[in-house]
N, C-alpha and C positions, 0 to 999 in steps of 0.2 A: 643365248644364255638360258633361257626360260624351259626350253627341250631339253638339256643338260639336267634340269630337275624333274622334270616330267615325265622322261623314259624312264626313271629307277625306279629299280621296284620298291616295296613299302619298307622292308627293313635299311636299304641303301638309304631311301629318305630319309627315313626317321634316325640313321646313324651322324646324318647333317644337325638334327636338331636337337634342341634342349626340351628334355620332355617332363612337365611338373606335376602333381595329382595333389590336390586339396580337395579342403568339403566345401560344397557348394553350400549357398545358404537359399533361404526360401523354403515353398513347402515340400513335404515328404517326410515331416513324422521322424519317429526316433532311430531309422535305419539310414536315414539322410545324412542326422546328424552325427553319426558314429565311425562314418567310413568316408574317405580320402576318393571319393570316385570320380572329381569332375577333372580332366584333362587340356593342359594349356598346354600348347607345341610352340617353341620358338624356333623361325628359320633365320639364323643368323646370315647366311649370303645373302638372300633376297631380302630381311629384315621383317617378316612375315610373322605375325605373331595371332593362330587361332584358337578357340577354345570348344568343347563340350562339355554339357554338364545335364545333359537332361534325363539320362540312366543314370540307374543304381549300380549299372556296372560300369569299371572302371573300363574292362576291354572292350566294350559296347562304344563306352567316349573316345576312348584312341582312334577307335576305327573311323567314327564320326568326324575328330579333328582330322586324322588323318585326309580323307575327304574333302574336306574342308579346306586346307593347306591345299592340293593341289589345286580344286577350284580358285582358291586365292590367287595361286600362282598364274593360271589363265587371266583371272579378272583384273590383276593388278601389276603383272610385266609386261612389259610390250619388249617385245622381240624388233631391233633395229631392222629395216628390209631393205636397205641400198643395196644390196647385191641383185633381190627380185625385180625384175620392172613391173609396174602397176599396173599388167595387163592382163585380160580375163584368159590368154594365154598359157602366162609365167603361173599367175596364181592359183589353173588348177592344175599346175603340174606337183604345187607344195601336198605332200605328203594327208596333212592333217586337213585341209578343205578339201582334194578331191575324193576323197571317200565319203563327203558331207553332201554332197549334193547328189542331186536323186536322178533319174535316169532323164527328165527333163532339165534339169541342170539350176533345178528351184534348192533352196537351202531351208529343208524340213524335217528339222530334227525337234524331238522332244529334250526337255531338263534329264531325262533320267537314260538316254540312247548316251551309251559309252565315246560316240563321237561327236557329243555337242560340246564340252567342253576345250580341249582340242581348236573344234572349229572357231568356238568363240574367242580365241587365243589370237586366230587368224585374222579373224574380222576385225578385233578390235584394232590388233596390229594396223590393218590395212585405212583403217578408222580415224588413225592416231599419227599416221605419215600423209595424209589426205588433209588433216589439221581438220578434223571433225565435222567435213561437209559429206551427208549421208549420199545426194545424187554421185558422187564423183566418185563413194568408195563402192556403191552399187555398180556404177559402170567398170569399174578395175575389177570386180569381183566378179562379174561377170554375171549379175541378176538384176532384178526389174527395184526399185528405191523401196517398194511397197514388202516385196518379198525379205529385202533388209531392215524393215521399219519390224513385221513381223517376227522376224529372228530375232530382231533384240529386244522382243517386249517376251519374247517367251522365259526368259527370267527375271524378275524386277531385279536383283540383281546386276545383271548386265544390260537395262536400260538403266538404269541410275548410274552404273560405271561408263555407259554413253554418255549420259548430258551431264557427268563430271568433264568427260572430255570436254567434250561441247563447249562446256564458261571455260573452261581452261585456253582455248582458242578464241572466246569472245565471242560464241556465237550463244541465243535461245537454246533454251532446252528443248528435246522432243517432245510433243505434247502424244500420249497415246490414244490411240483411235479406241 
């Protein structure tokens, strides 16, 4: 379901969702106050609801939520994987993690390399059928626990949407090294 939102392109998205512009409040002086520039996108399928507001321009915030909404969509759907087996196998043959890992087969990507988010779609998925034990989704995934403790602290983002998982299963949080 999640790759169904994913693939489109940004006017497709954005024809899914309710898009609102108001003023933001806080500072920036009297040009803050006068124009409608901060950007709330709602994605009614997914229920997804991001915002911007930290330009003065209003296209600058769309592009932002924009952004934003999709990373949501990585960090906060999990794609069902009963059809994949949870083999280091099946799972680099999925699309979106075999272009993620590197010619040693470690998962090294930065927040800002257009295939980390993507990847972290996959991980989480694979994170979140595993019932949030990291050794067990490191061995499905087909890397070392350390190399996966890594990956997910590379966005605090996606370790905090880990050790949501994590108490959602009943297990400790990740503590980061």
């Amino acid at each position: 379901m999640r790759n169904q939102w994913t693939s489109l392109t940004d006017p497709q998205l954005l024809a899914q969702c309710a898009v609102d512009t108001y003023r933001a409040s806080g500072p920036g002086g009297q040009k803050r106050n006068k124009t409608s520039s901060a950007v709330r996108i709602r994605h009614p399928p997914s229920g997804l609801i991001v915002i911007a507001e930290e330009s003065r321009s209003q296209h600058e915030n769309r592009a932002r939520a924009l952004r934003r909404l999709r990373q949501a969509l990585f960090l906060k759907i999990r794609d069902p994987l009963g059809a994949i087996q949870l083999t280091p196998e099946a799972l680099a043959a999925c699309p979106d993690y075999q272009v993620a890992r590197d010619a040693q087969g470690r998962l090294d990507l930065g927040k800002r390399d257009p295939r980390f988010w993507p990847a972290v779609g996959v991980v989480l998925d694979v994170l979140h059928a595993l019932e949030g034990r990291v050794s067990d989704a490191a061995a499905a995934l087909g890397i070392t626990t350390g190399n996966l403790l890594a990956f997910l602290q590379t966005s605090p983002k996606v370790w905090e949407q880990a050790n949501h998982m994590r108490a959602h299963f009943g297990h400790k949080p990740l503590r980061a090294s």
